[in-house]
DOPADO-700961 format. One record per residue (C-alpha): x, y, z. Coordinates in Angstrom, 3 decimals, padded with zeros to 6 digits. Example, Ala and Ser with C-alpha at 12.3 -4.5 7.8 and 13.67 -1.06 7.14 Angstrom:
# DOPADO-700961
x:y:z
012.300:-004.500:007.800;
013.670:-001.060:007.140;
END
This chain:
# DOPADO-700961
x:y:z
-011.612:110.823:009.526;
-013.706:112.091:012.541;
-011.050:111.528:014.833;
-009.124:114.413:012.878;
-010.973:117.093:014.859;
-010.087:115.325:017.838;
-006.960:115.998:020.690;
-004.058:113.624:019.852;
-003.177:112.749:023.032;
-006.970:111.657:023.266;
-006.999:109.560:019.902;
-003.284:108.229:020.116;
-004.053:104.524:020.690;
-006.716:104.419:018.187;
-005.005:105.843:015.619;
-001.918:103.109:015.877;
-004.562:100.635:015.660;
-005.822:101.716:012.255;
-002.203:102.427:011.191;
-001.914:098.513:011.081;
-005.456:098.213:009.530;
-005.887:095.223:006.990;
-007.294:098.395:004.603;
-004.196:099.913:003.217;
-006.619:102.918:002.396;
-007.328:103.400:006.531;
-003.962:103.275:007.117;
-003.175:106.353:004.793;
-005.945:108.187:006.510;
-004.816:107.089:009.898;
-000.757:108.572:008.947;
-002.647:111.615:007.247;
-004.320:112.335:010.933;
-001.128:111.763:012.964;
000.883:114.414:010.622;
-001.585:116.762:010.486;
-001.045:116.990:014.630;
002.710:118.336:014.662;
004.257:118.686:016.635;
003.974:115.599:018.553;
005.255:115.653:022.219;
008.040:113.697:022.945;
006.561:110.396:024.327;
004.142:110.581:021.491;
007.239:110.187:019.674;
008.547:107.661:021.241;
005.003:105.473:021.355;
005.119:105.762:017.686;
008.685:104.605:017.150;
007.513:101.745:019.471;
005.703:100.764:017.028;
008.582:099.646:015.140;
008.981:096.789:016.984;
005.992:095.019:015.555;
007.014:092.191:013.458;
003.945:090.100:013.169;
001.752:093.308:011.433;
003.756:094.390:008.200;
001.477:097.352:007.675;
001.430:098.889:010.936;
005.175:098.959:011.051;
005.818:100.347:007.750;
003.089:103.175:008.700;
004.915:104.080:011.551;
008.272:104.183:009.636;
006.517:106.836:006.607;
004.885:109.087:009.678;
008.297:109.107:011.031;
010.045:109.770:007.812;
007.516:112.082:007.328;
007.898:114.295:010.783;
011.504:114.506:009.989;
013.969:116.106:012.043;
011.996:116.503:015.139;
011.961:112.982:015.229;
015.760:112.506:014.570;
017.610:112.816:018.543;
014.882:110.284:019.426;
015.457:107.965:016.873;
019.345:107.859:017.545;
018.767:107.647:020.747;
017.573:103.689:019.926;
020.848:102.958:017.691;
021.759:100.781:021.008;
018.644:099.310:020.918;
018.935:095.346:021.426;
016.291:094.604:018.550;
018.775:094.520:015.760;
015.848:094.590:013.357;
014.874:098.183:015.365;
018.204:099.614:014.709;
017.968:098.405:011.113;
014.566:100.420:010.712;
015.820:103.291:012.520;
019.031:103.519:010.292;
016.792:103.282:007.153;
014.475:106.341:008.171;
017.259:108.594:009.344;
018.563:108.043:005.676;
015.279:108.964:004.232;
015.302:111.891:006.208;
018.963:113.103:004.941;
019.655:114.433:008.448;
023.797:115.120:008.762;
023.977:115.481:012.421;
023.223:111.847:012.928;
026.059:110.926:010.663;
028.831:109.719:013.899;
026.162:107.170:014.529;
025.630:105.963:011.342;
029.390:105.914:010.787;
029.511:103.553:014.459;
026.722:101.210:013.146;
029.531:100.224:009.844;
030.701:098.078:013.221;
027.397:097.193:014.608;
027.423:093.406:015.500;
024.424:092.162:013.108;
025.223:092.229:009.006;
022.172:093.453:007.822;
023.019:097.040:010.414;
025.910:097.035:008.949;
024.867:097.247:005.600;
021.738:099.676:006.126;
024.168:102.621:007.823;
026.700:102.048:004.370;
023.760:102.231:002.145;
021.989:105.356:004.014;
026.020:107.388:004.203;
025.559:107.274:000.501;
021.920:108.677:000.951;
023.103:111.408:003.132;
025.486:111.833:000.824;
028.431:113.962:004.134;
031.891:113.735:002.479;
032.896:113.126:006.030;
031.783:109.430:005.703;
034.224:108.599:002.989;
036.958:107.651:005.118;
035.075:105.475:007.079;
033.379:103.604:003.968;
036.965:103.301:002.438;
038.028:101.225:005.586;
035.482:098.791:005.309;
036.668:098.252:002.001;
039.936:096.614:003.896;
037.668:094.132:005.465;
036.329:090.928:004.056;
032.860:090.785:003.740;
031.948:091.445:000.708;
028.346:092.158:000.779;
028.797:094.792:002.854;
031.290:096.451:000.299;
028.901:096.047:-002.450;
027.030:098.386:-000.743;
029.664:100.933:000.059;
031.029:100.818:-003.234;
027.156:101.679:-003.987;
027.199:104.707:-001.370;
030.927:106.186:-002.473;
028.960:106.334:-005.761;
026.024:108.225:-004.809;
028.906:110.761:-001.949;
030.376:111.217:-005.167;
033.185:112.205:-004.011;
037.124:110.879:-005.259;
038.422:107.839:-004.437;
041.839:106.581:-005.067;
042.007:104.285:-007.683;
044.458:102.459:-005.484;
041.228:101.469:-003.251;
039.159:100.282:-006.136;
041.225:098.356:-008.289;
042.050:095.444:-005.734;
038.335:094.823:-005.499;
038.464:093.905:-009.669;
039.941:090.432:-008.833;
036.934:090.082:-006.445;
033.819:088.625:-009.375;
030.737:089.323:-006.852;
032.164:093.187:-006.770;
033.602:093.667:-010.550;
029.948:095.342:-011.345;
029.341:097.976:-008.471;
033.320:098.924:-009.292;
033.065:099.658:-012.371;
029.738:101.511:-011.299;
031.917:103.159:-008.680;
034.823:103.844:-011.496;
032.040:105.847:-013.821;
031.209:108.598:-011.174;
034.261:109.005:-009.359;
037.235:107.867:-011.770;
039.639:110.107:-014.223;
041.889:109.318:-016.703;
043.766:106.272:-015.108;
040.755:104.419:-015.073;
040.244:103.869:-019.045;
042.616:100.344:-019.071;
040.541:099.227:-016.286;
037.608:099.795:-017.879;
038.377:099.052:-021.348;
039.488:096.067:-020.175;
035.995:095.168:-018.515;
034.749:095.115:-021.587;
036.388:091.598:-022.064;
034.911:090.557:-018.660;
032.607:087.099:-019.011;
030.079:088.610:-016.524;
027.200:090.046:-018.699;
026.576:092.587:-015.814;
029.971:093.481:-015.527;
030.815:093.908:-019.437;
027.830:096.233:-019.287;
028.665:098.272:-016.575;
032.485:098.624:-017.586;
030.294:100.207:-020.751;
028.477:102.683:-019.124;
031.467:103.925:-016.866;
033.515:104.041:-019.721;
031.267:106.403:-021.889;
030.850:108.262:-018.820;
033.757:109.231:-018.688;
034.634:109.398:-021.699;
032.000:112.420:-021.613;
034.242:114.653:-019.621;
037.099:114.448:-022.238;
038.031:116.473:-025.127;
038.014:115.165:-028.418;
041.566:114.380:-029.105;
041.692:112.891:-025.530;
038.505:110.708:-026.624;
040.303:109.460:-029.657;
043.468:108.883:-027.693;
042.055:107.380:-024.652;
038.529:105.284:-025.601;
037.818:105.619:-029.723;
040.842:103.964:-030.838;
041.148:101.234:-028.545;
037.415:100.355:-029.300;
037.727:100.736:-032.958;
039.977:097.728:-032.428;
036.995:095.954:-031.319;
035.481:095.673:-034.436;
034.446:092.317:-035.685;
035.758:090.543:-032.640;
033.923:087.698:-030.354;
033.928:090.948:-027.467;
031.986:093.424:-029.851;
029.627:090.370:-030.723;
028.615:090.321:-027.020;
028.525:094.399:-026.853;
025.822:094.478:-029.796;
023.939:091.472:-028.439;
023.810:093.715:-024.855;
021.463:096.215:-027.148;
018.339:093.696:-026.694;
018.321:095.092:-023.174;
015.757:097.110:-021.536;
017.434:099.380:-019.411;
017.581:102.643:-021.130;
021.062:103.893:-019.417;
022.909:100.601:-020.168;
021.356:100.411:-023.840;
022.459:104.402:-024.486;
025.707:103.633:-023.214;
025.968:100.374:-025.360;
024.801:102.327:-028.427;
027.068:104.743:-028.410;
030.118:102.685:-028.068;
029.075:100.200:-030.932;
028.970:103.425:-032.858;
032.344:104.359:-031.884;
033.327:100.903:-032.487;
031.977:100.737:-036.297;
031.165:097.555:-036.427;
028.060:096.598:-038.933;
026.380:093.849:-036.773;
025.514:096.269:-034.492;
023.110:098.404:-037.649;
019.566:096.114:-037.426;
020.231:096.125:-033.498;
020.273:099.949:-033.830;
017.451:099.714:-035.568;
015.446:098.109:-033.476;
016.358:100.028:-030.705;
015.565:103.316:-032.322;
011.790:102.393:-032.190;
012.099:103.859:-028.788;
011.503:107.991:-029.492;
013.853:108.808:-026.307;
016.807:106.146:-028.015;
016.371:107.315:-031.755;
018.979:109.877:-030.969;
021.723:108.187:-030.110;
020.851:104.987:-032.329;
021.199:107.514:-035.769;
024.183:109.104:-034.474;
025.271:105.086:-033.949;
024.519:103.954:-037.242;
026.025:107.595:-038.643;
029.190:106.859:-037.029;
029.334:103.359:-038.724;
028.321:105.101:-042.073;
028.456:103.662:-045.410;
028.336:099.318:-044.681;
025.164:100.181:-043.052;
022.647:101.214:-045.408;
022.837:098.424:-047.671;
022.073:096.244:-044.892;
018.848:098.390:-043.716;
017.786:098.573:-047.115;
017.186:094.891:-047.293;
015.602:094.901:-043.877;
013.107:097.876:-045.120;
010.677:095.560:-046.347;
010.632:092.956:-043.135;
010.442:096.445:-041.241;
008.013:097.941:-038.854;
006.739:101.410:-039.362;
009.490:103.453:-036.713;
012.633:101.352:-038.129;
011.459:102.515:-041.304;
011.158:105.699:-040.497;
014.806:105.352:-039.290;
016.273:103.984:-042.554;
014.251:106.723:-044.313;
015.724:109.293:-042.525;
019.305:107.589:-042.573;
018.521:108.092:-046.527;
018.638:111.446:-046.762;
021.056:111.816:-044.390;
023.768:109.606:-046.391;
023.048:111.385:-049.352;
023.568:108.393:-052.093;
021.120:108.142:-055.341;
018.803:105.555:-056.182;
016.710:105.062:-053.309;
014.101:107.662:-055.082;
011.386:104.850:-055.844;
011.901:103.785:-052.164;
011.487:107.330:-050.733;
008.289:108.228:-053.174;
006.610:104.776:-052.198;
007.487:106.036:-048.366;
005.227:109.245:-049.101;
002.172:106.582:-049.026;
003.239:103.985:-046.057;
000.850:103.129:-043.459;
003.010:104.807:-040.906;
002.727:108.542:-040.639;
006.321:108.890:-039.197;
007.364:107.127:-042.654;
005.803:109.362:-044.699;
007.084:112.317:-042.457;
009.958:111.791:-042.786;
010.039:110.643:-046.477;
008.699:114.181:-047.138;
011.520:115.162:-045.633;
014.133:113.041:-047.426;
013.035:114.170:-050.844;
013.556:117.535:-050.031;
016.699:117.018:-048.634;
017.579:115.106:-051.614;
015.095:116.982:-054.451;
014.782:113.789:-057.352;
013.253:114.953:-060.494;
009.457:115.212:-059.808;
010.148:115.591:-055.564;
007.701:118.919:-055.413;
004.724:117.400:-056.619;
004.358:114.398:-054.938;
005.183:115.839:-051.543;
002.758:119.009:-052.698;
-000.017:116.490:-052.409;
000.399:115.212:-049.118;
-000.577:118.799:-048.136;
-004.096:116.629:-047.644;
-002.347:114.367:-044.876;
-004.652:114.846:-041.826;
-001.812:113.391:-039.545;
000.116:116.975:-038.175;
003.259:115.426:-038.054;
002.715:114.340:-041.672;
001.829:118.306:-042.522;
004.495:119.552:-041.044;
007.221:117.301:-042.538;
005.578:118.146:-045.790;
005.541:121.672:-045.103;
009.522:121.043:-043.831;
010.166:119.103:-046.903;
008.794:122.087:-049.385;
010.536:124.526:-047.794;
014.171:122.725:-048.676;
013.205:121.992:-051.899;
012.344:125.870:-052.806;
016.173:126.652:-053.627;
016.071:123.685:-055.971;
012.717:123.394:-057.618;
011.634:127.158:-057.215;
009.221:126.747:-060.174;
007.761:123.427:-059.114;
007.191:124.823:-055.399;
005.882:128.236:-056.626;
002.962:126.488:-058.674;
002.305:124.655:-055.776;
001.968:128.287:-053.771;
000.032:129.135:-056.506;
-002.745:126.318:-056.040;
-002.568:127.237:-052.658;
-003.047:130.784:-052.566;
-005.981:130.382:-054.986;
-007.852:128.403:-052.355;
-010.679:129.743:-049.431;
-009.149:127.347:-046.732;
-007.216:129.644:-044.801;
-005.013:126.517:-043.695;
-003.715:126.333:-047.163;
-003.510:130.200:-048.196;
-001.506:129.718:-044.561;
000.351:127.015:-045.789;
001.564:129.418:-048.802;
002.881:131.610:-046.753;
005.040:129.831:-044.980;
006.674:128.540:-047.947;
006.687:131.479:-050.096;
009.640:132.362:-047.852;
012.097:130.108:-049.197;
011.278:131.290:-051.989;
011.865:134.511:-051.597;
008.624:135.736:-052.865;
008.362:138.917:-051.143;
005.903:140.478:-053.598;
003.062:137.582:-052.475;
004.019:137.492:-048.780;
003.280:141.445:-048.782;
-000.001:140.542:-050.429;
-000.576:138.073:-047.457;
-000.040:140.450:-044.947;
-003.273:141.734:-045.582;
-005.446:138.158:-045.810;
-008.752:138.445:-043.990;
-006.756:135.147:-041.592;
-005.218:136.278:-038.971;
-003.313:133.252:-039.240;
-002.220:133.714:-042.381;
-001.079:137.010:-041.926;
001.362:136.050:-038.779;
003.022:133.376:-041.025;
003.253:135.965:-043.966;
004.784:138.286:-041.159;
007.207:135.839:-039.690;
008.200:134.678:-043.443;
009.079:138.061:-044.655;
011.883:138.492:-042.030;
013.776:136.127:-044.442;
013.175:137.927:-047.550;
015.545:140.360:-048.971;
013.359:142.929:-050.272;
013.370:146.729:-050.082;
008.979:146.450:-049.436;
008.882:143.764:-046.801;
010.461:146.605:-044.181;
007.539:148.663:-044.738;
004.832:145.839:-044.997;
006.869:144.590:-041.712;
006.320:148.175:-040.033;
002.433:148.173:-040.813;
001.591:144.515:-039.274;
002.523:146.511:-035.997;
-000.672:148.193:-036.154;
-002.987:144.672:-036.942;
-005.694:144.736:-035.185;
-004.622:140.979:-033.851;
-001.540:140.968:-031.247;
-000.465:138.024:-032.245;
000.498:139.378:-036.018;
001.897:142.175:-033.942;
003.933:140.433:-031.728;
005.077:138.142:-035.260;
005.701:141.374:-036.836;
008.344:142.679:-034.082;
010.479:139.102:-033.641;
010.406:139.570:-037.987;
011.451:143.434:-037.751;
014.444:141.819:-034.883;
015.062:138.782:-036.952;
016.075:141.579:-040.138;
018.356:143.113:-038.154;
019.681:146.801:-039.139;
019.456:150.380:-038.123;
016.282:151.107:-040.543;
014.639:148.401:-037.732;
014.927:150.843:-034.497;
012.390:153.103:-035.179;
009.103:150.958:-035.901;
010.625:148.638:-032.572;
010.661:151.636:-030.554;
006.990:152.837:-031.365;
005.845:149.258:-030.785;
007.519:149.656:-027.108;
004.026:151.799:-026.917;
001.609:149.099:-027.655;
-001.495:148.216:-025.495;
-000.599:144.681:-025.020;
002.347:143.190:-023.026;
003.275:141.120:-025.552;
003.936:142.915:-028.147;
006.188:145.385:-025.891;
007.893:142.674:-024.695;
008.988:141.605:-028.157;
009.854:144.495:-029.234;
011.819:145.173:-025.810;
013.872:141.557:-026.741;
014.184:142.606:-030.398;
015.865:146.099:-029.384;
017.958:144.330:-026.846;
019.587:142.243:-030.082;
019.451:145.310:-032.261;
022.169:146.646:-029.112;
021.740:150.162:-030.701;
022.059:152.605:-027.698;
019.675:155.382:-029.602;
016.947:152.955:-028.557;
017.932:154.127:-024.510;
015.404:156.679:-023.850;
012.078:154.830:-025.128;
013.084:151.787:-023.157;
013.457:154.045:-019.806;
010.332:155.883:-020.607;
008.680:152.789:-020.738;
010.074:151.580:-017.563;
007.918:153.799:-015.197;
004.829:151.986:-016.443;
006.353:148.878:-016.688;
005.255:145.311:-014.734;
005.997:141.624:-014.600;
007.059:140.446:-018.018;
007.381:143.721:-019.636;
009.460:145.326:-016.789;
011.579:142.046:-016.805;
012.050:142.405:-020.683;
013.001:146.043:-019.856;
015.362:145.590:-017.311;
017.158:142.978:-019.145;
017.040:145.505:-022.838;
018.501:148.207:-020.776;
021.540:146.281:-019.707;
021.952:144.763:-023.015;
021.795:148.803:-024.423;
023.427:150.993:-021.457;
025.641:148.325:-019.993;
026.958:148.698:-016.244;
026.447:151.879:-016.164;
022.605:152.161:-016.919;
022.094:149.168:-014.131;
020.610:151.965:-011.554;
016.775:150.743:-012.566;
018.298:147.222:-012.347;
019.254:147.569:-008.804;
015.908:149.352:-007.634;
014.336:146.523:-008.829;
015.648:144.283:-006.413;
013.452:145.888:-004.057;
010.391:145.167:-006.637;
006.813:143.501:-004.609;
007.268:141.075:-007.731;
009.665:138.235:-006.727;
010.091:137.596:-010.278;
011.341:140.942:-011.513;
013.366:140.583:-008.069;
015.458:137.127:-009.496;
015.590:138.708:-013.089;
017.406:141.772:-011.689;
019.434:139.604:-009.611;
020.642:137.713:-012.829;
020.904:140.797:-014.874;
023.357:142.458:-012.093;
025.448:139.223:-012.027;
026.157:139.545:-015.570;
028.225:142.486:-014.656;
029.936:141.654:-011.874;
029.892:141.300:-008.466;
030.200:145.384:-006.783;
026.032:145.439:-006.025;
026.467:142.224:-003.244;
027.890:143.962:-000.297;
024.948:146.909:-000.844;
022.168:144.545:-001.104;
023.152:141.415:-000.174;
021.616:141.279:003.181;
018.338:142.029:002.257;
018.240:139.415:-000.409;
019.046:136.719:002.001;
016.017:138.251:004.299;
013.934:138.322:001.084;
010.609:137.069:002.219;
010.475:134.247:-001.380;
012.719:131.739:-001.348;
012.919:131.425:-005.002;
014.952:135.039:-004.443;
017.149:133.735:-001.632;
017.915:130.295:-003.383;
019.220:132.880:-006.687;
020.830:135.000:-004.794;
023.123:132.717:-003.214;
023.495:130.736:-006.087;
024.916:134.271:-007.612;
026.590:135.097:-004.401;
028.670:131.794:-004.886;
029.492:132.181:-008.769;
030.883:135.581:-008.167;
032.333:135.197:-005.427;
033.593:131.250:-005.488;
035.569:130.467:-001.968;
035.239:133.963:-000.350;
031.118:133.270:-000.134;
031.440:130.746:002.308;
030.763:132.826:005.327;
028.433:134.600:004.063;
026.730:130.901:003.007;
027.762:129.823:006.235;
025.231:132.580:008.237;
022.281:131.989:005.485;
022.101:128.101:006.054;
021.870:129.145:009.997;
018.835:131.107:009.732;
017.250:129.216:006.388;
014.061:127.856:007.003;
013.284:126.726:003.277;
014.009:122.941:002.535;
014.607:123.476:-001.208;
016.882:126.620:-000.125;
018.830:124.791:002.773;
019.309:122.061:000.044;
021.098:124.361:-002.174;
023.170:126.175:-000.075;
024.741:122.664:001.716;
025.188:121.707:-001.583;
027.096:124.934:-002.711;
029.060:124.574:000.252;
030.187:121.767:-000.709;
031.812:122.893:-003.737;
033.535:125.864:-002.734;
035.338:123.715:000.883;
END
């Protein structure tokens, strides 16, 4: 570390020695010195590529390849200027880092080394096009596809994938007969296919390569993605409903004991489509994973009736998340005579079980459903509370008395969690004469849930109870009381909304400033202008936005000052609040937005620039990329570029 405060030039050699340290922790440092002296001089450069060449130390040549990556573009004309090197290894190396660095200008060379005499070359520059990701490679990809090695076009069929761009299908198909390539085609055939491809794929669903069956899967749900639904039916869901209770949707479902979460989504969703049974305890046991339960119950929905029966015999050999899954497929189906099942739920081991068996009975409401979810109010488990607290609320429009004497209990009680617990359900009920009580509670708690529960009650004294919570002394029952007054709705609304728009705290301006933008009543005008003198970060955005939503385009003159705000935030608000009406403030202002000192306002202003003005922003884009200095904003402009060419 001392030999940070030191000259490079002076501490050069020892720093490549403890870049190829046996200490992987002194080789960090030793990278972490060399960056922090940019820019290196050219022959510093070129010492440190040098360093490539040293096969017998492992980590001194993969620290030299990281500082390099690392130094990026000044670092790029000297590393191309070694693609002739004679060290094929050198040139592989070299290839591999001017991919990491997604540099464009080097792409001729890369494009040249597709020919280079050693395989491996060869296969790097394919593999770092697709990193680069230049539409200009594609041609030169699609010729190697003509040749005959076909390692090589594994890997291009890898990069077209990640260029994205459209290949004809003519190109792809041939390499189907080829079993080595079937995979990475159908890979290919999910990103850059369209309608012609579904007999290909549907046919790889037949293919005796697990890989390839499973891959054919994924590209065909893919695509099946951009469809619309009568084109889904026509194209994929009827020719895989014909796959049900064949030997080829035996191997699909057996595909789900997979780990890959892509494949296994993909896989899901087809045996869905398929509706074949065997695929409901695979489902099942899938859905333990929280970021697969999604598309595992819409799965087993799709299948429908034949599956319950089947989970309902597995329930008992169940662990706690698939039986959380069958409850929940319970309520969903609907059908009687699971009751016994669901109330036994309410006590499992597994809070998710009794969750969501709270849940099911008030979805479903059996005789007796209030009071034995009323008692897991106790639960200490949150999840548990709330799915009680869900379950309640459902079953207030079919048990009112049973859930009102549970309010009852509640409200009689000191624990402010449970007086709070009554007021969340009292709305349901409807019980505005309570909730106006609870407005009032000594809990500041309670008296936001009261608040936000009386927006849903239809009576003539929760407006006024409504209107007083905007003076509580706590801002959060204020702010609670202004998204209630907006929630209502109604003319009678605009005048306690507008005196809130004087409150002390940000906040509660800022709701009411959202709930007059919904209310769209244009009497509300002059307090929202007034309040715009004063007005700063969040509560000036809120403004900004409320007077659009009120004046429309012709009340934007605030809206365009503010591009010229000190806060770069109110500066991108305004900037998406004037592209909501078109497209006439650009030529005005444009130039100083793309000299705007933040590049979070550059990057949204030409990411407005190109929506409104598609093809005819692409000199304008053109000029900005020039003089861009911002990675992130570079980044965004090449890649709007590409979409309008």
């Amino acid at each position: 570390m001392s030999l940070r405060r030191r000259p490079f030039p002076e501490v050069m050699d020892l720093l490549f020695r403890a870049m190829g340290d046996d200490s992987w922790r002194v080789r960090k440092e030793a990278v972490s010195v060399l960056l922090q002296a940019q820019p290196l001089q050219a022959v510093e450069i070129e010492a440190l590529i040098a360093l490539l060449r040293s096969a017998d130390n492992a980590g001194l040549r993969n620290s030299a390849v990281e500082s390099l990556e690392r130094i990026g573009e000044p670092a790029v004309e000297q590393l191309c200027g070694h693609l002739g090197d004679p060290d094929h290894d050198l040139r592989k190396f070299i290839i591999d880092i001017l991919g990491n660095i997604r540099c464009a200008t080097c792409l001729p060379l890369l494009v040249q080394a597709l020919e280079d005499e050693d395989m491996n070359v060869r296969v790097a520059a394919a593999e770092n096009l697709g990193k680069i990701g230049d539409g200009r490679a594609l041609p030169h990809l699609l010729k190697v596809l003509d040749g005959g090695e076909v390692w090589l076009k594994f890997t291009v069929l890898d990069a077209l994938a990640l260029i994205g761009a459209p290949v004809p299908l003519a190109k792809l198909e041939p390499l189907l007969q080829e079993g080595l390539l079937r995979r990475a085609t159908y890979d290919c055939l999910g990103v850059l296919g369209d309608k012609k491809c579904f007999p290909l794929l549907l046919e790889g669903l037949h293919d005796k390569a697990k890989n390839a069956r499973e891959a054919a899967t994924i590209a065909l749900m893919r695509l099946r993605g951009r469809l619309t639904p009568q084109e889904q039916e026509e194209l994929v869901d009827r020719p895989l409903k014909d796959l049900a209770g064949s030997a080829t949707a035996k191997k699909l479902i057996d595909s789900l004991h997979g780990e890959e979460p892509v494949m296994i989504s993909a896989l899901a969703q087809a045996c869905g489509i398929m509706g074949d049974e065997r695929a409901a305890l695979p489902l099942v046991r899938v859905a333990r994973a929280e970021r697969l339960r999604g598309v595992c119950l819409e799965a087993l929905r799709r299948i429908g009736d034949p599956v319950l029966p089947l989970l309902l015999e597995h329930f008992p050999f169940a662990i706690a998340a698939e039986r959380a899954v069958i409850v929940h497929l319970i309520a969903e189906t609907g059908r009687p005579g699971n009751e016994e099942l669901l109330f036994a739920a309410l006590e499992d081991d597994g809070a998710e079980v009794r969750r969501c068996a709270a849940v099911a009975l008030g979805v479903l409401a059996p005789e007796g459903a209030a009071a034995r979810v009323g008692r897991l109010l106790d639960d200490e488990d949150p999840q548990v509370h709330e799915g009680v607290l869900d379950g309640l609320q459902r079953l207030a429009g079919k048990d009112p008395d049973g859930v009102s004497a549970i309010c009852s209990e509640l409200l009689r009680s000191r624990d402010a969690r449970r007086r709070r617990d009554a007021a969340i359900v009292l709305g349901p009920l409807g019980d505005g004469e309570r909730l106006a009580r609870l407005v009032k509670d000594e809990d500041a708690t309670v008296r936001r849930a009261a608040v936000a529960s009386l927006a849903r009650v239809d009576l003539p004294q929760a407006l006024g109870a409504l209107a007083l919570s905007l003076s509580d002394e706590e801002p959060e029952v204020r702010v609670a009381a202004a998204q209630a007054l907006a929630e209502r709705g109604g003319h009678e609304v605009l005048a306690p909304l507008s005196v809130a728009l004087n409150d002390t705290d940000p906040w509660v301006q800022t709701a009411a400033l959202k709930g007059l933008a919904s209310l769209g009543d244009p009497e509300a005008l002059p307090g929202v202008t007034a309040l715009l003198e004063q007005a700063q970060g969040p509560v000036l955005i809120a403004a900004l936005s409320t007077l659009g939503a009120l004046g429309g385009a012709d009340a934007l003159g605030p809206v365009r000052s503010a591009l010229y705000n000190g806060d770069e935030e109110v500066v991108e608000a305004a900037i998406g609040i004037l592209a909501a009406y078109g497209a006439d403030w650009i030529d005005e202002h444009g130039q100083a937005l793309l000299a705007h000192p933040h590049w979070m306002v550059r990057r949204s202003f030409v990411r407005a620039l190109a929506q409104l003005q598609g093809a005819d922003a692409v000199a304008v884009l053109d000029q900005a990329l020039a003089r861009e200095s911002d990675p992130l904003v570079k980044g965004e402009i090449v890649e709007l570029l590409d979409r309008l060419r």
